[in-house]
N, C-alpha and C positions, 0 to 999 in steps of 0.2 A: 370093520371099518365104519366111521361115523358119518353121518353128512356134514357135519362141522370139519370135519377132517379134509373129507372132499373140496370143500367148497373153499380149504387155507391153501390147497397145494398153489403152490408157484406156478402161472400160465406157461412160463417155459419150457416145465416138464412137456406141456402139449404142443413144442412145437417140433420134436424131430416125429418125421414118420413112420409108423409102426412097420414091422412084416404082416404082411395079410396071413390069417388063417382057409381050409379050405372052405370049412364050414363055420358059421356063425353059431357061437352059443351064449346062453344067458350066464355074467359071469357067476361062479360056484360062490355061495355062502355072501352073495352081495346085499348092502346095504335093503335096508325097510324107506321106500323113499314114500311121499304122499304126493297126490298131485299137486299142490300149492310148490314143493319143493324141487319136484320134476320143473316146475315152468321156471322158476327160478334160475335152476342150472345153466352154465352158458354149453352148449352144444355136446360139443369133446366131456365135459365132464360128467354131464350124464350119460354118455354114451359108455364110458368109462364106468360107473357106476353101475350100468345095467349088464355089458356085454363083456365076455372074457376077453381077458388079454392080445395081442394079435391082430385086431380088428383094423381095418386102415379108420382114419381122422371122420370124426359125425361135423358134418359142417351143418347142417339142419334139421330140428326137432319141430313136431305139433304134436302137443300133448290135451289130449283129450277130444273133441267134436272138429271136425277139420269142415271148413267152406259150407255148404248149406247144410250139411246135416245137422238132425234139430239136437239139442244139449239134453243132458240126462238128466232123469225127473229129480224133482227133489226129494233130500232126503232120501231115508233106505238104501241099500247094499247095493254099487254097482262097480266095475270094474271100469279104469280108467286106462283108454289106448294112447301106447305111445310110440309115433313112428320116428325113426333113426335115416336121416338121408347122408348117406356116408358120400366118401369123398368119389366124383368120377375121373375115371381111367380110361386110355383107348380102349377101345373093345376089338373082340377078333372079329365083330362081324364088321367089315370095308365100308368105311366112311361110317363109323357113328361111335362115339363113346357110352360110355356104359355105367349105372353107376345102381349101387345094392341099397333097397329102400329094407328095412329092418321092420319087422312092428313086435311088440309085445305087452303085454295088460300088465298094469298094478293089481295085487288082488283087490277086491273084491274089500272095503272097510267099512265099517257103520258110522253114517256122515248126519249126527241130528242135526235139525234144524238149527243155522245159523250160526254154526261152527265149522273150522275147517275138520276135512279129516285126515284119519292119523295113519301112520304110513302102512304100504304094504310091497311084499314081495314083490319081483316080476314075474308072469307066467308066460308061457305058450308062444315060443319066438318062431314067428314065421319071415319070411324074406321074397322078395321080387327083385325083378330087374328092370331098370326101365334104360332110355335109350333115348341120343339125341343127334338128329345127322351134323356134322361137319365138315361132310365133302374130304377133298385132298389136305385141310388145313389139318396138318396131324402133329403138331404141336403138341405137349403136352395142356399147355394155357389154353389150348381150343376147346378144352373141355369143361373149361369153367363158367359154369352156369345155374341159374337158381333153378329148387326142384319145381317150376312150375314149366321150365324148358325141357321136360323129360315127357317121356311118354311111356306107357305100363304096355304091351302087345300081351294078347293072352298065349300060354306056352305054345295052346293048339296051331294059334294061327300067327307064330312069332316069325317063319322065313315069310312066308306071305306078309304081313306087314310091313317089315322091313324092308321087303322086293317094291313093295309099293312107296315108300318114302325114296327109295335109289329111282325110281323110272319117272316120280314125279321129278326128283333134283335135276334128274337132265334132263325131265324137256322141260323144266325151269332155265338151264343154261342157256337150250337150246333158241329156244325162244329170244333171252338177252341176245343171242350173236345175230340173230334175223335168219333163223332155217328155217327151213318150210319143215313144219310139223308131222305132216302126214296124217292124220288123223281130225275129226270131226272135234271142233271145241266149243264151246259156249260159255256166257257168263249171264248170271241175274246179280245185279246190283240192288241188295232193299236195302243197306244201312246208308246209303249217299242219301237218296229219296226223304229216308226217313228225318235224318240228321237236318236237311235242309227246310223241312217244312215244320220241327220242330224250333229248329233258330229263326224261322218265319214268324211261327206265333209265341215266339218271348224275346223279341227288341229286347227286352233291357240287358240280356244276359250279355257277355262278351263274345261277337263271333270266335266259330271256332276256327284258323287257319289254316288252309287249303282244304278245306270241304266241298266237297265235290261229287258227284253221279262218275261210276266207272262203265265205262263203255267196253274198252278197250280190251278184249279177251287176251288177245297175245302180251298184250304190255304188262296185264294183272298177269299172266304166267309167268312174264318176267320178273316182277318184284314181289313173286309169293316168299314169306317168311321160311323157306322149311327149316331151317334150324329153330323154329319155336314151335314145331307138332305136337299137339298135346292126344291125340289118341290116332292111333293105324291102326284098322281092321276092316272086317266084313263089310259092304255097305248094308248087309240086312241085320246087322248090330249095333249099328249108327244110329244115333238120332238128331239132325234131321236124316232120313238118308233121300239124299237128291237126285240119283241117277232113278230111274225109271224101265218098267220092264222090258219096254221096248228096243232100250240100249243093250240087253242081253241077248236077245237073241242071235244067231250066230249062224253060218250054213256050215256043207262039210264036217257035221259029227265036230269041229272045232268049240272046245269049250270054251266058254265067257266066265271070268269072275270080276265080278263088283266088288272095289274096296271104298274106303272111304279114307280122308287125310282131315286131321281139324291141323290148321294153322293160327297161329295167334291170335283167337279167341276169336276172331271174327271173319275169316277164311274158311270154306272147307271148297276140297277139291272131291269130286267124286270120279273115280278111273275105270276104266272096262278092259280088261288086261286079257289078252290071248297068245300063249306061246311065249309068254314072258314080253311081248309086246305093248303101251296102250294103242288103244283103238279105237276109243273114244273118252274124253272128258268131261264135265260138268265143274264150272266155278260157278260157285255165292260167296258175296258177303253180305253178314246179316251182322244186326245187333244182338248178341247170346243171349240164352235165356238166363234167368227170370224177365229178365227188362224189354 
């Protein structure tokens, strides 16, 4: 098969849904694609190109350096990544769909100076799974979302993760209806501060509307993002991680775990879960790094 080939088929063919396979593999005796050609492609069609038959719909590719990582040197042999964000589906674990992030390499071409280079096989398909809460909305449409609304848990710590995205959701609910918590909460507000004394010293910009200092601990519980978590885990894997040693301590032989939740980019929640309970909280909002 040609890329010329690829690239004439009729979009139609890509609109009925595939049968899912169990396992993902590289499709057999697939085109030589180059990376100029990869970015090219629209989604489906290189998913198509790279992956055997089976596969449900690629609704999002990044082919090559994704978000800060630095670009490959110039020149010389290097292999170019490309991830596959296929389509998400419910998932069996309660309240969150699920959705199979794909990666695998072009080989490996010789790229001289100042020319594109010429194409190569795909190698070494690895696969993850990432995750996005939706609560009771189990909908099929409730799961459509860009892959920046997913979250990767690592396998180690994938039911703990998830336990921690369900216990933050409701005492996010909890909080909207006015229950008493139970538990010790707090909030540091630095991106209000910051925002404000930034549009302080540059009048001429356009304020920005409703900028504001958040005070309010219980009301930020109320309108935390969790359908936008971009990572769940440890808090001693986190970086920032906010909770503090002190919050773990515990009596009665009961153990304390510290997770962490980032919410849309500028949320993180830090929990101290005991017995599947929290037991203490920690909210910030901060401006993310680099900035």
């Amino acid at each position: 098969m040609t890329m010329a080939a690829l690239i004439l088929v009729p979009s139609a063919l890509y609109a009925a849904e595939p049968r899912t396979t169990t396992t993902l593999q590289l499709r057999p005796e697939g085109p030589s694609i180059s990376p100029e050609e990869a970015k090219a492609l629209p989604p489906q069609a290189l998913g198509d190109a790279l992956l055997a038959p089976g596969h449900l719909p690629v609704l999002e590719v990044v082919v090559g350096a994704q978000g800060m990582e630095p670009p490959p040197p110039p020149g010389g042999v290097v292999p170019t990544r490309v991830k596959l964000y296929l389509k998400p589906l419910l998932s069996e674990q309660s309240g969150f769909c699920q959705r199979t992030i794909a990666t695998t390499y072009l080989q490996p071409v010789s790229r001289p100076e100042n020319s594109s280079a010429s194409g190569g096989r795909p190698i070494n398909l690895t696969t993850e799974v990432a995750y996005r809460w939706i609560g009771e909305a189990r909908g099929a449409l409730a799961c459509n979302a860009p892959k920046y609304a997913f979250f990767i848990p690592s396998l180690e710590e994938k039911q703990s993760a998830l336990e921690a995205v369900r216990l933050l959701a409701a005492a996010s609910e909890a909080a909207k209806k006015g229950r008493p918590l139970g538990y010790s909460l707090s909030l540091v507000d630095k991106e209000g501060p910051e925002m404000l004394a930034f549009q302080r010293e540059h009048p001429e910009l356009t304020p920005v509307p409703g900028l504001r200092i958040i005070n309010d601990a219980k009301k930020a519980l109320a309108s935390l993002p969790i359908g936008e978590a971009t990572f769940a885990g440890p808090s001693e894997t986190a970086f920032p991680n906010i909770l503090k040693a002190s919050d773990l301590k515990t009596t009665k032989s009961r153990v304390a775990r510290g997770m962490t939740v980032f919410l849309g980019g500028d949320w993180i929640a830090g929990l101290v879960i005991v017995d599947g309970r929290i037991v203490r909280m920690r909210l910030q909002r901060a401006i993310p790094p680099p900035f």
